[in-house]
N, C-alpha and C positions, 0 to 999 in steps of 0.2 A: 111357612113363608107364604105370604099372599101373593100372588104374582100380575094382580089386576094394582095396588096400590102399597108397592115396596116404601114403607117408613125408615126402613136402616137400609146401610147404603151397601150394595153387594161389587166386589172387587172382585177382582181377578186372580187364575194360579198364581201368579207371576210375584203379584204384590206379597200374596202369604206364604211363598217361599225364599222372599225378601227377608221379610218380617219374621218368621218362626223357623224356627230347628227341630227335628227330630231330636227327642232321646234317644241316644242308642241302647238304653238299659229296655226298650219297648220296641227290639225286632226280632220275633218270635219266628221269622222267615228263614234266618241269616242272609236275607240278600242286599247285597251293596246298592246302598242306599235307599234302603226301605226305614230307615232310622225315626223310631215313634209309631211306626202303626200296628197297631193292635186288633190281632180279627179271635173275636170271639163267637164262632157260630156253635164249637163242637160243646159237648157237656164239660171243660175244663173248670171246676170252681176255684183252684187256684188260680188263674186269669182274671177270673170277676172279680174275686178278696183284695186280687193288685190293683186293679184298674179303682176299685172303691179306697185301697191309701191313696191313690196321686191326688194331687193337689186340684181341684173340679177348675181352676180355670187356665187348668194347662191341659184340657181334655177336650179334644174337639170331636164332632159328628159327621165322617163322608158319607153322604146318603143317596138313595138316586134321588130325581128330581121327581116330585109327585105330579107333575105334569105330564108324565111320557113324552118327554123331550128329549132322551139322550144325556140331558145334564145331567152331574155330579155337582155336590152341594157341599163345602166344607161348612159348617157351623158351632159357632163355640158352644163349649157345654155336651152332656150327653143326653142324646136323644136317641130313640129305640124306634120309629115310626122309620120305613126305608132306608133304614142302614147296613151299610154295606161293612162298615170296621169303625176304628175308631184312630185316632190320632192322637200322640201322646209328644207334646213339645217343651222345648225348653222354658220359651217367656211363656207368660200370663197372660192372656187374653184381658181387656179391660170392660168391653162392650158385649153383654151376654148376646146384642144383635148382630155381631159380626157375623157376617156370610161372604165367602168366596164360591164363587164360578169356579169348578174344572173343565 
């Protein structure tokens, strides 16, 4: 994300918890309403095997912000640079530039 000249247009929590659902087959927490996210830090290769069948555009990236701003970055697609877990929802993402603010 460039943060001097944003091309795609970054939204809000609000909007992407309008717009997407957690899978509940991706809460590996059990906690209510953690529905979809997927944190894969420990050596689990069964995690990765899953996370590699779902379907890549129902797979989003919460990251920090590479700014050291405090922000959190939701972004479609998976990305591995500042990532905190991963998101796993029910619709498709259509735009691999979607970015949401947390």
């Amino acid at each position: 994300m460039d943060n001097g000249n944003m091309e795609h247009s970054e939204k809000e929590l609000a909007e992407f918890v309008t717009k997407y659902t957690g899978n509940p087959d991706f809460n590996y927490d059990d906690e209510e309403g953690e529905e979809g996210f997927m944190e894969i830090f420990s050596p689990h290769i069964e995690r990765v095997a899953e996370l590699n069948k779902v379907d890549p555009t129902k797979v989003w990236t919460v990251s920090d912000s590479e700014f050291d701003d405090g922000l959190i970055i939701i972004s479609a697609g998976m990305h591995f640079v500042n990532r905190v877990h991963y998101f796993i929802s029910n619709e498709s993402w259509t735009d691999p530039e979607e970015v949401y603010i947390w």
